[in-house]
C-alpha positions as CSV (number, residue, x, y, z in Angstrom):
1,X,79.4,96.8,93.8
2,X,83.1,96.9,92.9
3,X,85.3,98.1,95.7
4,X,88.3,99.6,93.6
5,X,92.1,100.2,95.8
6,X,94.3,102.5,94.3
7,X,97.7,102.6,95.3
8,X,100.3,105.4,95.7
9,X,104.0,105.8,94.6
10,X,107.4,104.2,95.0
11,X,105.7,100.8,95.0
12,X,107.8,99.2,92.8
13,X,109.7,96.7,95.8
14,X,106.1,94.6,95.8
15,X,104.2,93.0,93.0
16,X,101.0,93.0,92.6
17,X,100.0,90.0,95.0
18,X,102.3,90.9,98.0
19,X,100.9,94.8,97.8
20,X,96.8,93.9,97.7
21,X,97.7,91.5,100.6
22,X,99.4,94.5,102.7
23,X,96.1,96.7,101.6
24,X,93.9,93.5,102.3
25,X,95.9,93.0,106.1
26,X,95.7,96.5,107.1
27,X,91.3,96.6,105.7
28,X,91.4,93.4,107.3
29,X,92.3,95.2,110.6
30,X,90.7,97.6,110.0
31,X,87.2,96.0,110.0
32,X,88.0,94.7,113.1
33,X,88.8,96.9,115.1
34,X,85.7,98.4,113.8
35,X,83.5,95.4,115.0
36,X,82.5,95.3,111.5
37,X,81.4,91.5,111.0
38,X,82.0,91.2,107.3
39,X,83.8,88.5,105.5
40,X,86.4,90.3,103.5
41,X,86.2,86.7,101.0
42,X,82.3,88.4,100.5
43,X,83.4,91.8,99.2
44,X,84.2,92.1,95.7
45,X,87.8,93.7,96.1
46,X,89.8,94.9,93.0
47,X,93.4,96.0,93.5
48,X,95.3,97.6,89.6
49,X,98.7,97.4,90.4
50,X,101.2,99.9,88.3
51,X,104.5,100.2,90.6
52,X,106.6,97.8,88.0
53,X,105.7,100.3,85.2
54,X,108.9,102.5,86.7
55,X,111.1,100.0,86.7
56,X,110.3,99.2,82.8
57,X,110.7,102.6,82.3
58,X,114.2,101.6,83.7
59,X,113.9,104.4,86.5
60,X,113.5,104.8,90.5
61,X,112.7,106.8,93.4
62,X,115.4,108.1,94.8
63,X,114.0,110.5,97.0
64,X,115.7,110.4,101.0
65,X,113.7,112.6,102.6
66,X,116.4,112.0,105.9
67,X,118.5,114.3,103.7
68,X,116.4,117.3,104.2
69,X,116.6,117.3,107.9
70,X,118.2,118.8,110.0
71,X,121.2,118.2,112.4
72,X,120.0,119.2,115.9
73,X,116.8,119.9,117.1
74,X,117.3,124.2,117.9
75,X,118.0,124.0,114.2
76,X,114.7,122.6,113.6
77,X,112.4,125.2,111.7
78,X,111.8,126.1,108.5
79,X,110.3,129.9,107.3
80,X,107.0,129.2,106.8
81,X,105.8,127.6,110.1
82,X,102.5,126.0,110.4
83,X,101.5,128.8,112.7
84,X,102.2,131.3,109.6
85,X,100.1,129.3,107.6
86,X,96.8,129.2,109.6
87,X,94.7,130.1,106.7
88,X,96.3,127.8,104.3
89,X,95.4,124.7,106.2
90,X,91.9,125.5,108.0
91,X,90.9,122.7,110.4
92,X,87.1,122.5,110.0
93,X,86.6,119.4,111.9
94,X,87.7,117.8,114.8
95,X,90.5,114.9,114.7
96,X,89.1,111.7,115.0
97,X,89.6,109.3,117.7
98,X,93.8,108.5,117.1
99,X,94.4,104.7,116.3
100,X,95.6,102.5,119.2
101,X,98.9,102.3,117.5
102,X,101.0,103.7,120.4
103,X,100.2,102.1,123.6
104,X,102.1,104.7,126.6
105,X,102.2,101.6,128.8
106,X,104.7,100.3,126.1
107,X,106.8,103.5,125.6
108,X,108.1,103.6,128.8
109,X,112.1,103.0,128.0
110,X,114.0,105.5,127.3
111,X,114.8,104.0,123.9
112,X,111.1,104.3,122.7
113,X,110.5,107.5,123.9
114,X,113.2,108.7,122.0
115,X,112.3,106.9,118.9
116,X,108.9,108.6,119.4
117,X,110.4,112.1,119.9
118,X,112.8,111.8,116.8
119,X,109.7,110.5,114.7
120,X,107.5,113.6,115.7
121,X,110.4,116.2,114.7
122,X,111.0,114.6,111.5
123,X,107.0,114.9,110.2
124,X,107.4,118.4,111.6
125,X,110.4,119.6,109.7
126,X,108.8,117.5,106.8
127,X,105.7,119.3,107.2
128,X,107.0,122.9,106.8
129,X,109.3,122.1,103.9
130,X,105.9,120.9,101.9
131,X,104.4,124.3,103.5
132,X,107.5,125.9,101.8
133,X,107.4,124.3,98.6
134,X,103.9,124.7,97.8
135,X,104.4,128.7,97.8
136,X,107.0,128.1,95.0
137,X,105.4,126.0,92.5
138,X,108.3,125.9,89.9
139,X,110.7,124.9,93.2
140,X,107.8,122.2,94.0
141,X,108.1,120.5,90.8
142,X,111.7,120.6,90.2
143,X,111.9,118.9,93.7
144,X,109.2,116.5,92.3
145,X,111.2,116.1,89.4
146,X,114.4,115.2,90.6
147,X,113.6,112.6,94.0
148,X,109.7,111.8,93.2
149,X,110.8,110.5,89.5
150,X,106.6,108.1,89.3
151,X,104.3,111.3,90.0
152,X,106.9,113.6,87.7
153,X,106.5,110.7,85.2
154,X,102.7,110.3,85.6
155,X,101.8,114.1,85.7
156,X,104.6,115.1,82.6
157,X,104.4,111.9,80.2
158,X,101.2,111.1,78.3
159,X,102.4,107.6,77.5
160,X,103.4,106.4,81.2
161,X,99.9,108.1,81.8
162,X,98.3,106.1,79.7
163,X,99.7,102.7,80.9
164,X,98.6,103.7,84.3
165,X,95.2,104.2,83.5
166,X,95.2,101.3,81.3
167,X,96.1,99.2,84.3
168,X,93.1,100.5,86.5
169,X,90.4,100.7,83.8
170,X,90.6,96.8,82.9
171,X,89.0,96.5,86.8
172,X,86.2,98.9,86.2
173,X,82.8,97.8,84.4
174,X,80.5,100.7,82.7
175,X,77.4,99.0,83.9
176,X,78.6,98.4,87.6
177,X,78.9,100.8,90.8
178,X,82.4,100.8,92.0
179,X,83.7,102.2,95.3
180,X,86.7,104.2,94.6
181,X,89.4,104.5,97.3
182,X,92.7,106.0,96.4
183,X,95.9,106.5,98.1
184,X,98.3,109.1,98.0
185,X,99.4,109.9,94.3
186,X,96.6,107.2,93.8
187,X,94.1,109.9,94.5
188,X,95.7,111.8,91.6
189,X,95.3,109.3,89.2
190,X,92.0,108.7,90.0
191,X,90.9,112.3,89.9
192,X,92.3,112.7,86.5
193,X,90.9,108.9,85.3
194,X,87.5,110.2,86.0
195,X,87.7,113.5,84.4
196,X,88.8,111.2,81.3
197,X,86.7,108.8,81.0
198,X,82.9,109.9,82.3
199,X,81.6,106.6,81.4
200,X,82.1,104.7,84.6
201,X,79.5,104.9,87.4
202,X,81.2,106.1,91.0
203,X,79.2,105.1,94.1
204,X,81.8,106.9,96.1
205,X,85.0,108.5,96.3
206,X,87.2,107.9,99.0
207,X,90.6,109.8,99.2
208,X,93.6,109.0,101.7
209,X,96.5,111.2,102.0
210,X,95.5,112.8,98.9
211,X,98.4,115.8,97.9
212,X,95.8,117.3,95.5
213,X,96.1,120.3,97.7
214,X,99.3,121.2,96.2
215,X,99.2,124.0,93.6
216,X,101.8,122.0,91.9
217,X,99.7,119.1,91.3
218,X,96.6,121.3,90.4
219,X,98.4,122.7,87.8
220,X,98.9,119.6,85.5
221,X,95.2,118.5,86.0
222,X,92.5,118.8,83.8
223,X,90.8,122.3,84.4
224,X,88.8,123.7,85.5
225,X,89.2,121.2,88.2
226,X,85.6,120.3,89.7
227,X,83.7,117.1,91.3
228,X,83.9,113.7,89.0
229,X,81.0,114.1,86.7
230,X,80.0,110.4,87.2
231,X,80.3,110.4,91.2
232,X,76.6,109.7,92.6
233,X,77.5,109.9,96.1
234,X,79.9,111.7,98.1
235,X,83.8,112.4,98.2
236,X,85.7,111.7,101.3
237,X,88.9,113.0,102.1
238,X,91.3,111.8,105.5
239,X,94.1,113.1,105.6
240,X,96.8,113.4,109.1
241,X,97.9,116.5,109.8
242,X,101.2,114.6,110.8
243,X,101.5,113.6,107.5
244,X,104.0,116.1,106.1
245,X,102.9,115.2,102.2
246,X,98.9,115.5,102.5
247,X,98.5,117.3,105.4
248,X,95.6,119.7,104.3
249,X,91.9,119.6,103.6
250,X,90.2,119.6,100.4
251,X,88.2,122.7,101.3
252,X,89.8,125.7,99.5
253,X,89.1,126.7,96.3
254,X,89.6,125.4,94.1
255,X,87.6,122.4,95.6
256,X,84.9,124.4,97.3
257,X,82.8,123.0,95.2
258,X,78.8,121.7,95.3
259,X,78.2,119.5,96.6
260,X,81.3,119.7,98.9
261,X,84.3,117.2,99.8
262,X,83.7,115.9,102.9
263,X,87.2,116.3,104.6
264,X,87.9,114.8,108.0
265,X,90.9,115.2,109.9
266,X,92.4,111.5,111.3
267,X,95.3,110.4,113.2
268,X,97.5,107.5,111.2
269,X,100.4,106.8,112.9
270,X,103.4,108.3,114.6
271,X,106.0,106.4,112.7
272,X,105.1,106.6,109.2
273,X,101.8,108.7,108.8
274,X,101.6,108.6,105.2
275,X,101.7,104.9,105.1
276,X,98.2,103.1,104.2
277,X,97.8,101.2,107.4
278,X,97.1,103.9,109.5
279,X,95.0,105.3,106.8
280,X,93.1,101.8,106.0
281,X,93.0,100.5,109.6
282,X,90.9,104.3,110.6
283,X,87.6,103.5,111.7
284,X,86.4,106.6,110.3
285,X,88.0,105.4,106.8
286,X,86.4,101.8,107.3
287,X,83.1,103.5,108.0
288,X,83.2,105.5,104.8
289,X,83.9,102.2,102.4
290,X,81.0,100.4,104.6
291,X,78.4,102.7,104.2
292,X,79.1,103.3,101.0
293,X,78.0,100.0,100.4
294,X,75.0,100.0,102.8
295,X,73.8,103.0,100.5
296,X,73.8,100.7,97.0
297,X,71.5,98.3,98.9
């Protein structure tokens, strides 16, 4: 079986060797601090790579998401509060066990406590301007359109749409089971990949960080949106609710569907929560990707 990674956005600083060896690390870690004894050299790992198709398109992100914050701390909320939202983000299970990626014997100085404080603020204040947005679609994707230039592209242009799942459908097989884990606007591609092209067989369906929550991205998928006709097994979904751009469940319709997503709350990191190490290095995650083999056998 065909373990398939799936990046997200604003990749375009790596290549394709330097990026599967940050994904490869951070599984790497993950695994063992799983006490999963598997030789990573045994699993059949494929890793598409598309973050150079923005530069060939002669564009970049631009988006400084410092810019939206604001100056003082009293200043710090928005409208639309996560406590206003309660029934827009349900928690229907339990956080997992957070990753040992802060260590309170090392965040003693005064320095690191501040860091800490500063980086919690800023995913809150990121948080409820992605609570904002999403009740103004048209606002959402003009904001998308301006400073997050690759998903505008890959959701608006059937061309750079194309490329993309050119890319990631040379590393798929129609006679073999693949494992499926996708990242971020990764998860979006792969979504709308499999709605495509039915043909390939899905084992499993792993989404991290996954901003298919937002109405803005639901509306340029293909509809009615529903479960991958050629998924077997089940469909995971982590997400943080730290993380300010996927920081809700895949419960809602219009994914309560049968049977349903299996959504479980994590903790990634404090620093940058959306970033796939704290995603990839989640026991919970690992567990998925190594049952999911157990199952084919």
């Amino acid at each position: 079986m065909k373990i398939i990674f799936i990046h997200g956005m604003n990749q375009q600083n790596y290549d394709q060797p330097s990026l599967k060896q940050r994904w490869l690390s951070a599984f790497q870690t993950g695994l063992r601090n799983s006490q999963q004894n598997i030789d990573l050299n045994a699993l059949e790992i494929r890793f598409p790579f598309y973050g150079d198709l923005l530069s060939k398109h002669h564009l970049y992100n631009n988006l400084d998401l410092e810019t939206f914050l604001p100056k003082s701390i009293p200043h710090l909320h928005l409208p639309f509060h996560l406590r206003h939202n309660t029934t827009l983000v349900p928690e229907q299970h339990p956080c997992a066990s957070r990753l040992p990626s802060v260590n309170a014997e090392c965040t003693k100085s005064f320095t690191q406590r501040l860091a800490l404080i500063s980086a919690l603020t800023r995913d809150h204040a990121f948080k409820e301007l992605a609570l904002f947005l999403n009740h103004y679609p048209k606002l959402h994707e003009t904001f998308i359109h301006k400073f997050l230039i690759e998903t505008y592209l890959y959701l608006s242009n059937p061309d750079f749409m194309h490329e993309v799942h050119h890319r990631i459908m040379s590393y798929l097989h129609p006679e073999l089971d693949h494992i499926m884990v996708a990242h971020s606007l990764g998860s979006v591609i792969t979504y709308n990949l499999l709605h495509q092209y039915p043909h390939f067989r899905i084992q499993r369906f792993i989404t991290l960080g996954s901003p298919l929550a937002f109405r803005v991205i639901q509306e340029k998928l293909v509809t009615p949106i529903s479960r991958p006709p050629q998924l077997q097994g089940d469909w995971f979904n982590f997400y943080s609710p730290d993380d300010f751009l996927t920081a809700f469940p895949l419960s809602e319709a219009p994914f309560n569907f049968q049977p349903p997503i299996i959504n479980q709350a994590i903790t990634t990191s404090f620093y940058n929560p959306h970033s796939i190490s704290g995603y990839l290095q989640h026991p919970a995650v690992i567990n998925s990707i190594i049952e999911g083999l157990t199952a084919e056998k």
